[in-house]
C-alpha positions in Angstrom: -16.7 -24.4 -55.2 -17.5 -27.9 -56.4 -16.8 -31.2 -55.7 -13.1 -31.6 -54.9 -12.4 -34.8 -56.9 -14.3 -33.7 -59.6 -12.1 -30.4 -59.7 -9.0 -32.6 -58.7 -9.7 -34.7 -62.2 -10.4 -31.4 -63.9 -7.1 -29.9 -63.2 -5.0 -33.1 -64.4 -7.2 -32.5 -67.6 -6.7 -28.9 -67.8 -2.7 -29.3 -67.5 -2.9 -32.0 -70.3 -5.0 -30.2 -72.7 -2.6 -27.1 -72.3 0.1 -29.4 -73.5 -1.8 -31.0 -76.2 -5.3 -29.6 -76.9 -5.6 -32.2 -79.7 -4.9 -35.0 -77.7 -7.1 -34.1 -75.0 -10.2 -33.7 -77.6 -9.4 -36.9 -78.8 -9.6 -38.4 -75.4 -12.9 -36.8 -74.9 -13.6 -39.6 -77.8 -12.7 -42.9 -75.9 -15.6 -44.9 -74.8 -13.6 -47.1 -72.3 -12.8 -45.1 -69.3 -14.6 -46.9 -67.0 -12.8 -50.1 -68.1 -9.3 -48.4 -68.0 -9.8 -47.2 -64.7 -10.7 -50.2 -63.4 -7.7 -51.8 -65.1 -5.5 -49.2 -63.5 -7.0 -49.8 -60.0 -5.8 -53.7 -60.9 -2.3 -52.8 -61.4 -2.0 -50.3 -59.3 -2.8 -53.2 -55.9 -0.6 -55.5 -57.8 2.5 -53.1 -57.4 2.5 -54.5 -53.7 2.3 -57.7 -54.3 5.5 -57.5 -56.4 7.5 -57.4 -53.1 5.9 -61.2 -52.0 8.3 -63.9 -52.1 7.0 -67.0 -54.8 5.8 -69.0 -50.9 3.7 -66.2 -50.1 2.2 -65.6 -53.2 1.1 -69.5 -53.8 -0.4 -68.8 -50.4 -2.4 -65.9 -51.3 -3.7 -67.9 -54.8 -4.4 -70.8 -52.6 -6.6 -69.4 -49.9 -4.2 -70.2 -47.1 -3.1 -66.0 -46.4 -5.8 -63.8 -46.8 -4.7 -60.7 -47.9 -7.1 -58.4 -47.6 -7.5 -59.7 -43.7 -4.2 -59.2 -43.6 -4.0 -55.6 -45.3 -6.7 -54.1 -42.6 -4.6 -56.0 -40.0 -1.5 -53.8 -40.5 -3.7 -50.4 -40.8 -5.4 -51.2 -37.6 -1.5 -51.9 -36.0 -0.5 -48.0 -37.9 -3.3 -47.1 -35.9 -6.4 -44.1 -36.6 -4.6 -42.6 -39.2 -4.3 -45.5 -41.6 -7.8 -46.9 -41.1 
């Protein structure tokens, strides 16, 4: 059957391509996926951060809250499900 994310991906390709076939050769084309993933990934864990108050984000740049201690705090209190 394959892998599943690699099928996943495919199928978001597929519906594109049935859409616009051009475009989807063209994308085929772009060297920088890696790059645009990664930038993705960046502003997609920025999105919560948006909800921080100006105190707690100084905090966070500063070293004083760390977040990511913070982040596997709350999914240990969600409990086996989040972690």
């Amino acid at each position: 059957m394959g892998d599943p994310l690699h099928n996943s991906v495919l199928d978001v390709l597929r519906g594109f391509g049935r859409r616009n076939e051009a475009a989807l050769e063209d994308l085929a084309e772009f060297p920088e996926w890696q790059r645009i993933a990664q930038t993705e990934l960046e502003r997609r864990a920025t999105s919560i951060v948006q909800a921080l108050d100006d105190e707690a984000l100084r905090a966070i740049a500063v070293g004083d809250i760390d977040f990511s201690q913070l982040c596997r705090e709350a999914a240990r209190e969600l409990g086996p499900k989040a972690a």
